[in-house]
TORPA-4810 file (N, C-alpha, C, O; in nm, 3 decimals):
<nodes>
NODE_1_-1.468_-1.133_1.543_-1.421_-1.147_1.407_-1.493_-1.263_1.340_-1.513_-1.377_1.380_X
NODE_2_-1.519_-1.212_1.249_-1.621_-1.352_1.182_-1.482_-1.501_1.108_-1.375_-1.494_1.049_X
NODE_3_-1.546_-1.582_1.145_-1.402_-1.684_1.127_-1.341_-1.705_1.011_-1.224_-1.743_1.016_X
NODE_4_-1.414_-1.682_0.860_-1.407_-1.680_0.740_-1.343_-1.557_0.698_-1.328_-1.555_0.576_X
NODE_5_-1.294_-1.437_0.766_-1.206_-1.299_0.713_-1.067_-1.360_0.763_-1.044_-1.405_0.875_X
NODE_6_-0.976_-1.352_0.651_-0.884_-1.339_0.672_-0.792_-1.264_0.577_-0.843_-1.207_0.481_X
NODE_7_-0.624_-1.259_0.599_-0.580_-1.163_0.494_-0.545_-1.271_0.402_-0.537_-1.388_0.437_X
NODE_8_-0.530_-1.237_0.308_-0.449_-1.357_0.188_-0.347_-1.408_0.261_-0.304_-1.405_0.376_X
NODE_9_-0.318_-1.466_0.133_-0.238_-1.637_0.183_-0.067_-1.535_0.122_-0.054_-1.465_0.022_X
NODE_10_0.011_-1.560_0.208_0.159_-1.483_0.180_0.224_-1.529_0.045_0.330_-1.479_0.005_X
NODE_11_0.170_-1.608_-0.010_0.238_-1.699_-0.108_0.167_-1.598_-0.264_0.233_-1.576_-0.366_X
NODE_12_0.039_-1.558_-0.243_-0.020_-1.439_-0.300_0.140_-1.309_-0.321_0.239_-1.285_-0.252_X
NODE_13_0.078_-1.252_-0.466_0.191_-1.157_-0.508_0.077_-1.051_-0.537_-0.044_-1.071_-0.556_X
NODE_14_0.177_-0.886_-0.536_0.156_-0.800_-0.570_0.206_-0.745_-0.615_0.282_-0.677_-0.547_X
NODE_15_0.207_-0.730_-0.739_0.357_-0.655_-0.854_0.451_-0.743_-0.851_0.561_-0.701_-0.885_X
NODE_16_0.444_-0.857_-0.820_0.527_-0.989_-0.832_0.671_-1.032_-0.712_0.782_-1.085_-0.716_X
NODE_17_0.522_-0.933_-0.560_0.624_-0.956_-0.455_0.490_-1.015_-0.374_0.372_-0.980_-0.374_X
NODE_18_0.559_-1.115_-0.309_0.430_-1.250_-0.257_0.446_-1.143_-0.058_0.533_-1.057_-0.042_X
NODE_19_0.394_-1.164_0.000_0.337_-1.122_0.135_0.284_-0.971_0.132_0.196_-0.922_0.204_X
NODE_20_0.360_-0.907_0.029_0.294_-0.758_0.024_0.110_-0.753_0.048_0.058_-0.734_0.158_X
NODE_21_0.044_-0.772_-0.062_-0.090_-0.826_-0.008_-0.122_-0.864_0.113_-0.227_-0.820_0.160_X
NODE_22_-0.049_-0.943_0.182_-0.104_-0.992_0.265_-0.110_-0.917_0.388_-0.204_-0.917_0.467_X
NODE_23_0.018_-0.840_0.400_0.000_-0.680_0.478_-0.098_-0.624_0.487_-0.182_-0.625_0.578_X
NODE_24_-0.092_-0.549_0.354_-0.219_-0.500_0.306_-0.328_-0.510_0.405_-0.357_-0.427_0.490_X
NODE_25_-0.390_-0.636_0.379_-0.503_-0.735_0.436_-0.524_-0.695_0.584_-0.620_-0.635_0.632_X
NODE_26_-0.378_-0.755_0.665_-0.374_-0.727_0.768_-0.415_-0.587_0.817_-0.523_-0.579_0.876_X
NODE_27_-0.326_-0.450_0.797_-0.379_-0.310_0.800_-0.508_-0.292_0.814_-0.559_-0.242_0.915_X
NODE_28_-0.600_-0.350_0.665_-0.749_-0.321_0.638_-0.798_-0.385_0.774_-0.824_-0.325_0.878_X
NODE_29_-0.802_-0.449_0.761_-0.884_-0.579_0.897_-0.838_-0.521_0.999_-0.934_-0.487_1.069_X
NODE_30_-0.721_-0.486_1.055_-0.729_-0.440_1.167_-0.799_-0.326_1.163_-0.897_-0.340_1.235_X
NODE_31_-0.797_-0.212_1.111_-0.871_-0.091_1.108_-1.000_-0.100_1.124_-1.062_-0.014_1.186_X
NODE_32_-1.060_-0.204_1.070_-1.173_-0.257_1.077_-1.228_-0.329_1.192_-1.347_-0.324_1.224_X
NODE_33_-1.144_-0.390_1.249_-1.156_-0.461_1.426_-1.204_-0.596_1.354_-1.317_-0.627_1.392_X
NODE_34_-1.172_-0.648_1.299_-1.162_-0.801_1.181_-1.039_-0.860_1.206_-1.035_-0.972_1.157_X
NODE_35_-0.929_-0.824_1.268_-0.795_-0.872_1.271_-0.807_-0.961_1.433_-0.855_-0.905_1.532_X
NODE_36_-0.752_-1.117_1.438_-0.725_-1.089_1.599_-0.620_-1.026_1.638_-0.568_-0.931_1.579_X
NODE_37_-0.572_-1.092_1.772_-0.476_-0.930_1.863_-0.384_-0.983_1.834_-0.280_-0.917_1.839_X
NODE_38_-0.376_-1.143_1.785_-0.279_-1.223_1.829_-0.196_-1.193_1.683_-0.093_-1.261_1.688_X
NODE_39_-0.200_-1.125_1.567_-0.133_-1.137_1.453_-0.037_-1.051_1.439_-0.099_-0.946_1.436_X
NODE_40_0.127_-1.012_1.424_0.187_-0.938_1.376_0.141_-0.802_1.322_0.095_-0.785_1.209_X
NODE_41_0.154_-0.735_1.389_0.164_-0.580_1.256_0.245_-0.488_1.278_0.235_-0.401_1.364_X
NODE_42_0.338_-0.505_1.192_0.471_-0.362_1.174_0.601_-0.476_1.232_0.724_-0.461_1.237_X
NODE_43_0.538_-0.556_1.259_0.679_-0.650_1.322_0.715_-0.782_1.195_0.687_-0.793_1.076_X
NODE_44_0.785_-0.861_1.284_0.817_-0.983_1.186_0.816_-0.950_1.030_0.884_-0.868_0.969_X
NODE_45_0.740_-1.019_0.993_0.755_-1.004_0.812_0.697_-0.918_0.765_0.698_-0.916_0.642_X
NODE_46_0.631_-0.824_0.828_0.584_-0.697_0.797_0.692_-0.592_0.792_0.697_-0.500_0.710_X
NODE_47_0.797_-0.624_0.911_0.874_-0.518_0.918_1.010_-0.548_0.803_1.081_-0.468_0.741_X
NODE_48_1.009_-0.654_0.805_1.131_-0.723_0.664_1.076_-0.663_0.529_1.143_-0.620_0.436_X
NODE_49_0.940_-0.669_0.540_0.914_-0.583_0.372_0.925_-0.450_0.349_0.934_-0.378_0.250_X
NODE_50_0.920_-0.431_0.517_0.906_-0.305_0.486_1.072_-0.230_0.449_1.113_-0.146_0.368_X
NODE_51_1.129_-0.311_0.556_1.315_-0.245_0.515_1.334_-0.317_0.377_1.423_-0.248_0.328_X
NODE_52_1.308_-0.399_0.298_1.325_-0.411_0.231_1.289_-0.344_0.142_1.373_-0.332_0.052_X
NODE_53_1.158_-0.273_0.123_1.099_-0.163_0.005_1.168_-0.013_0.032_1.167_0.070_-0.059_X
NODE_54_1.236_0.021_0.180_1.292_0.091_0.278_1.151_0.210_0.246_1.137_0.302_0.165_X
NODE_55_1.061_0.152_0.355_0.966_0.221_0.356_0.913_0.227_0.511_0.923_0.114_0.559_X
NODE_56_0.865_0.311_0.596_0.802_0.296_0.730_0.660_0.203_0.728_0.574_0.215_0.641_X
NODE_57_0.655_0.138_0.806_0.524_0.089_0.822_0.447_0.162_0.880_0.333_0.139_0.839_X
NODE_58_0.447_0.262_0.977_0.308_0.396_0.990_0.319_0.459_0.864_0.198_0.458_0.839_X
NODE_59_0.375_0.519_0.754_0.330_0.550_0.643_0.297_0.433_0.561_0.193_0.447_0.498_X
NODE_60_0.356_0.324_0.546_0.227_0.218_0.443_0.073_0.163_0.497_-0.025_0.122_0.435_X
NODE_61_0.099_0.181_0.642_-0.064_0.184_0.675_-0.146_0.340_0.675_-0.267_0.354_0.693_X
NODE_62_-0.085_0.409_0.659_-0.171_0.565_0.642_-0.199_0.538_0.466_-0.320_0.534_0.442_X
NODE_63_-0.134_0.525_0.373_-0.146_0.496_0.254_-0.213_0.396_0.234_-0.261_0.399_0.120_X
NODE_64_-0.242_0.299_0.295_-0.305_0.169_0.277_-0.434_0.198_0.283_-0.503_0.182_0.182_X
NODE_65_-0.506_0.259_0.438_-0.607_0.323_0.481_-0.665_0.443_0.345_-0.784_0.475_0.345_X
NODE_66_-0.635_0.461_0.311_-0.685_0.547_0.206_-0.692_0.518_0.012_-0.742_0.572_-0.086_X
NODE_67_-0.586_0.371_0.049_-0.629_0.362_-0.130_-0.615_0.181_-0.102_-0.536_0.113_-0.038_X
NODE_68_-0.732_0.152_-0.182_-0.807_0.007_-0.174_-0.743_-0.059_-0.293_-0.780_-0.175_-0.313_X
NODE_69_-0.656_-0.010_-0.376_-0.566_-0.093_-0.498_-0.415_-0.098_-0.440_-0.338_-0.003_-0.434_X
NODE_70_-0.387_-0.245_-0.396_-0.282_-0.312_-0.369_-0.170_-0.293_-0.457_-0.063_-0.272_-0.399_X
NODE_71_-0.169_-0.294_-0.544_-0.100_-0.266_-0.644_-0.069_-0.087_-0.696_0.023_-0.040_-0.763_X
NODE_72_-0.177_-0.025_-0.638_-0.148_0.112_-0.638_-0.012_0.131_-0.501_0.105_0.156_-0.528_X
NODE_73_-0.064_0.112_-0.364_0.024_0.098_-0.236_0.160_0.086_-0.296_0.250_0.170_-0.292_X
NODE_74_0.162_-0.045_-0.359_0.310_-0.088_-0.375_0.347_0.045_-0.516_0.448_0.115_-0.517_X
NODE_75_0.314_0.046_-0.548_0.370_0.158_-0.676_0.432_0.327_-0.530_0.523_0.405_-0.501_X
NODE_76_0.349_0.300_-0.509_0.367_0.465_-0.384_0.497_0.395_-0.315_0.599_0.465_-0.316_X
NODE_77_0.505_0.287_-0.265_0.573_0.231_-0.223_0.727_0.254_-0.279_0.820_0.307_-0.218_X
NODE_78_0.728_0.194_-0.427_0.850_0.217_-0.472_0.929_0.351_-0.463_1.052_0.360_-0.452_X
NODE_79_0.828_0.463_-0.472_0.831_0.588_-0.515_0.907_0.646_-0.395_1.012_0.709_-0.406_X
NODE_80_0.840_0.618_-0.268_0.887_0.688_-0.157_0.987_0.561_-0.118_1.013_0.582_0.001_X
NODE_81_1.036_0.476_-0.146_1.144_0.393_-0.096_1.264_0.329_-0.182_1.382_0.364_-0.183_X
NODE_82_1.195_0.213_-0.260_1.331_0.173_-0.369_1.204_0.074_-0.453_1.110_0.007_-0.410_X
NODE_83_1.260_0.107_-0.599_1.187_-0.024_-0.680_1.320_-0.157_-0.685_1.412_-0.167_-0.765_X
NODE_84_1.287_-0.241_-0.573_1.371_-0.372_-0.630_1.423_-0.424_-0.775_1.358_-0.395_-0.875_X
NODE_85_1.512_-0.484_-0.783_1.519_-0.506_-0.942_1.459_-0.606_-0.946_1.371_-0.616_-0.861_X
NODE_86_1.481_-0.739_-1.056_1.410_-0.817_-1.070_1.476_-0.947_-0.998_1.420_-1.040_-0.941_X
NODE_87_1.592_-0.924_-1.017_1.716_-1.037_-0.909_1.688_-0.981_-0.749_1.723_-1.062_-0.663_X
NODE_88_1.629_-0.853_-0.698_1.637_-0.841_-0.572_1.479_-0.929_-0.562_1.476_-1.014_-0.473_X
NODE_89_1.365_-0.914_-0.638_1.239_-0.942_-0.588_1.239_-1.120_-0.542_1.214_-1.179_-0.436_X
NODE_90_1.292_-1.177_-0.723_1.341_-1.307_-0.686_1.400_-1.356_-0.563_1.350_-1.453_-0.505_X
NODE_91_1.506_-1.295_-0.518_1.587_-1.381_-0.406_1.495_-1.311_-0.235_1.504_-1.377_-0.131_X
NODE_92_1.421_-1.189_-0.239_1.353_-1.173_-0.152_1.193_-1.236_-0.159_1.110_-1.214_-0.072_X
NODE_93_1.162_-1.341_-0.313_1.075_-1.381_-0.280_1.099_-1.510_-0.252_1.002_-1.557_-0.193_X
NODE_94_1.198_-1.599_-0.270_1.250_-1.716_-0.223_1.256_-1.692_-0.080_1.199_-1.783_-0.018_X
NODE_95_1.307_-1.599_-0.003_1.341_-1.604_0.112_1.228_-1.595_0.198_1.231_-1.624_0.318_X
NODE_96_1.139_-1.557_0.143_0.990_-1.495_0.258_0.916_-1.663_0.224_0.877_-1.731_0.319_X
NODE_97_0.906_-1.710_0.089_0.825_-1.800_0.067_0.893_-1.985_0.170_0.824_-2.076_0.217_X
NODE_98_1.020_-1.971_0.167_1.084_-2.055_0.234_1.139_-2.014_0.406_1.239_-2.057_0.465_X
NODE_99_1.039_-1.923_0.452_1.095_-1.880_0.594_1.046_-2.031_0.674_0.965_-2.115_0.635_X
NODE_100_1.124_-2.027_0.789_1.050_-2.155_0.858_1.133_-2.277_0.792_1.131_-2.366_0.877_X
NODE_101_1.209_-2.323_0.673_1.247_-2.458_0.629_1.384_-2.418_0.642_1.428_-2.313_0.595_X
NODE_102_1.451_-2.501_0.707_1.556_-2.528_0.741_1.655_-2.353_0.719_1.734_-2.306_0.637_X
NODE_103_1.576_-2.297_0.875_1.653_-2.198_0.868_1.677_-2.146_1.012_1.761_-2.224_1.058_X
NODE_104_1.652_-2.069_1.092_1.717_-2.015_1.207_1.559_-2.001_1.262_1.554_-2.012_1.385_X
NODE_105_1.446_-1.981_1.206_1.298_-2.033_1.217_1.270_-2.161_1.298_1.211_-2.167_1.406_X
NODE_106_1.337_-2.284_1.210_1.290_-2.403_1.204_1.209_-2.449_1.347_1.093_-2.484_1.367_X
NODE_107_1.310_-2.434_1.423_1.261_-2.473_1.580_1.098_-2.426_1.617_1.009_-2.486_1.676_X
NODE_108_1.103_-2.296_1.557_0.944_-2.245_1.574_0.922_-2.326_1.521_0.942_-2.433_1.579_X
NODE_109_0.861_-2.332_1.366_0.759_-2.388_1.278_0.734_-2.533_1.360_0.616_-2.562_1.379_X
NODE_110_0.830_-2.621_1.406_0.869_-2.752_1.493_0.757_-2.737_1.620_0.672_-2.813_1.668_X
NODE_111_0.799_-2.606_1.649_0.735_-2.607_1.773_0.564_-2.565_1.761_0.478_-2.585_1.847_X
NODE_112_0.550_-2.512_1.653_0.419_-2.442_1.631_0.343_-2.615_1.578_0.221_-2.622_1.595_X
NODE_113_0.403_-2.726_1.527_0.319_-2.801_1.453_0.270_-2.882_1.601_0.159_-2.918_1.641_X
NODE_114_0.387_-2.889_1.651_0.329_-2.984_1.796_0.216_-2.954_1.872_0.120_-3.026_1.900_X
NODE_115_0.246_-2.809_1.909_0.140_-2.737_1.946_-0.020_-2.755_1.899_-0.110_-2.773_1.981_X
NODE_116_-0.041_-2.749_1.763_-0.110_-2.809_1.677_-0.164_-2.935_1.665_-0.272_-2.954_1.608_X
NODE_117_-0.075_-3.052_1.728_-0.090_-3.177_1.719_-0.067_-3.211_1.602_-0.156_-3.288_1.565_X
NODE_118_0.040_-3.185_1.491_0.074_-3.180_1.385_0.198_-3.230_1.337_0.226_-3.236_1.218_X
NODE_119_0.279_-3.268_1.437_0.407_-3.268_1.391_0.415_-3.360_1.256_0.452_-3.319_1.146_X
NODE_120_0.383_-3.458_1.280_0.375_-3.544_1.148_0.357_-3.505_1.019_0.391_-3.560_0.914_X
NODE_121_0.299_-3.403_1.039_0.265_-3.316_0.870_0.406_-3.261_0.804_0.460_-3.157_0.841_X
NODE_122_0.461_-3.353_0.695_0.598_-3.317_0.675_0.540_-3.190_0.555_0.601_-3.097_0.502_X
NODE_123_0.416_-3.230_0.543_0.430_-3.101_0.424_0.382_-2.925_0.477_0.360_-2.841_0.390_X
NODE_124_0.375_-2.898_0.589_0.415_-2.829_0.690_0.539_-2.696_0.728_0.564_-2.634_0.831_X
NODE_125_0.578_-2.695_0.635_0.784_-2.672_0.654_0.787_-2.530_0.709_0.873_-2.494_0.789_X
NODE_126_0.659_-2.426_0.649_0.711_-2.266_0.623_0.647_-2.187_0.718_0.577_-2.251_0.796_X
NODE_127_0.652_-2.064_0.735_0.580_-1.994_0.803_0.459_-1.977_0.759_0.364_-1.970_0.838_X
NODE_128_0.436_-1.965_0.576_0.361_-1.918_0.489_0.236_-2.074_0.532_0.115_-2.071_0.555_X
NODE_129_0.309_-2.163_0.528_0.225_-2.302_0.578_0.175_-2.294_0.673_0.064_-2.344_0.661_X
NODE_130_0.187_-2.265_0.751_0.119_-2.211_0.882_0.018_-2.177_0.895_-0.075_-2.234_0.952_X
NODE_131_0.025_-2.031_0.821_-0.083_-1.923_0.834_-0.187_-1.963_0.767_-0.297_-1.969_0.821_X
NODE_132_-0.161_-2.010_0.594_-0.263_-2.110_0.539_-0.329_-2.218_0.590_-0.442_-2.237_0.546_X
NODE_133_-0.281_-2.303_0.681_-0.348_-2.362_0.785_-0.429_-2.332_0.872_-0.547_-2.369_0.879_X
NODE_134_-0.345_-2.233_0.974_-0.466_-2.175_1.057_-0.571_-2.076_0.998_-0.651_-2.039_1.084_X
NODE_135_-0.588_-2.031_0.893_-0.642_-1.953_0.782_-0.758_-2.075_0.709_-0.866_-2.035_0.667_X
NODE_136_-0.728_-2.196_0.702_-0.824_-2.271_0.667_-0.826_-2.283_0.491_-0.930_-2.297_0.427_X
NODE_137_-0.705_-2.274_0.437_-0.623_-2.247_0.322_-0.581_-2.414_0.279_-0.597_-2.475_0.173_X
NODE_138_-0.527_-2.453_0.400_-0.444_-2.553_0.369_-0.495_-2.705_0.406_-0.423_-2.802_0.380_X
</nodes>
């Protein structure tokens, strides 16, 4: 994998829902053999968007694989699952953007900075911080 591919940063929106993209990303790249082994797919916060749009993740990567507008995906998306309102996108985009800070997470993110040699980095808190880090984002 060349070290400079990665998927967007989760904090990134699509139709004004932040990690969707970054799915996306993931799907492409893996299909591509650009993804490492070590990243989530269809699990963790992949699989939260996905019950949340109440959509399968083998059909948003068969749809993904075939149309290159992110913003198209999520429209198919709504269609075959639910269009959120604007109070559901809000409080599901607070919740994805603050995973990891003082939540049932925390201990990971704690444990992921040490690992890192990081703990000290109070500005650090999220999952989304993370990935932008090891992504070379942050």
């Amino acid at each position: 994998m060349n070290p400079t591919t990665f998927p967007k940063s989760g904090y990134e929106s699509v139709g004004g829902l932040v990690f969707f993209g970054r799915m996306l990303d993931k799907i492409r790249l893996h299909a591509a053999r650009q993804l490492p082994e070590d990243y989530n797919l269809g699990k963790g916060l992949d699989a939260r968007m996905c019950r949340f749009l109440q959509v399968e993740y083998d059909a948003v990567t068969a749809k993904t694989l075939t149309e290159k507008d992110d913003a198209a995906v999520l429209e198919w998306c709504f269609a075959q699952g639910r269009r959120p309102s604007e109070d559901d996108a809000l409080y599901f985009n607070a919740y994805m953007t603050k995973r990891g800070w003082r939540d049932e997470s925390s201990e990971k993110i704690k444990e992921a900075k040490a690992k890192r040699g990081l703990s000290e980095r109070d500005d650090l808190q999220t999952t989304f911080d993370l990935q932008d880090l090891d992504e070379e984002r942050k």
